[in-house]
N, C-alpha and C positions, 0 to 999 in steps of 0.2 A: 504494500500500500504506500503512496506517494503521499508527501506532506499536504500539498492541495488536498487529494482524497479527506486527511485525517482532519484537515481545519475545515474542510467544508461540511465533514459530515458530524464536527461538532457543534456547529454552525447551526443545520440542518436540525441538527436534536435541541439545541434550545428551541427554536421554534416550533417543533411537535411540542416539546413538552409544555411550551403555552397553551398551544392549543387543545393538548390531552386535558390540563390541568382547566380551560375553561368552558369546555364542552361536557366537563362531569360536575362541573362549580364546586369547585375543590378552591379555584382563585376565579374574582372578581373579575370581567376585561376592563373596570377603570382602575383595576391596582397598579402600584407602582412596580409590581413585581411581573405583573404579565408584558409590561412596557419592557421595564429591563431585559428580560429573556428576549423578546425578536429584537432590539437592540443589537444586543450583543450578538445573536444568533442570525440577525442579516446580514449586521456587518462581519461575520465570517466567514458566511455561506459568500458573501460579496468580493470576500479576499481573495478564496480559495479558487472562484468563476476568473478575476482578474488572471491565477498564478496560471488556471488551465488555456485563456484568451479566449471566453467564449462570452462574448458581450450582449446575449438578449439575457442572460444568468447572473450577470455583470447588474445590468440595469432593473431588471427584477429585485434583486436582494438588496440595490444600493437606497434602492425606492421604499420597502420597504422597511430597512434600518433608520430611512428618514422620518416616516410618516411613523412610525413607532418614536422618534426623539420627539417629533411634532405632539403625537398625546402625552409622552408624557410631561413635557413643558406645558401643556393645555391644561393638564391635571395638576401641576404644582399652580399655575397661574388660579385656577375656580377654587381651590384651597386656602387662598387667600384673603 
């Protein structure tokens, strides 16, 4: 298994485990913690698409890790 492979498919597993974690309401989708998982889990599913050069993978995961920092700045902002 290739470094890419192994940062992407940890990448890959944050992001299920958001979505395992909020499809059984185990976590909230306005916690801070379902934000942080595709956060972190886009942006290295995003890394690993960059290492392999396959740019629709690229921009899928980059988009993602965005629009996840985007809630959860939305969410510390209506917190306030």
């Amino acid at each position: 298994m290739e470094y890419a492979d192994i940062i992407s498919g940890i990448g890959v597993t944050f992001i299920l485990a958001a979505f395992f974690l909020s499809t059984f309401k185990l976590i909230r989708q306005d916690a801070k913690i379902y934000f942080i998982l595709n956060i972190i889990g886009g942006a290295m599913a995003c890394y690993g698409s960059i290492l392999i050069h396959s740019i629709p993978f690229t921009i899928l995961e980059g988009i993602w890790a965005i629009v996840a920092l985007l809630g959860l700045f939305k969410l510390n902002l209506s917190k306030h």
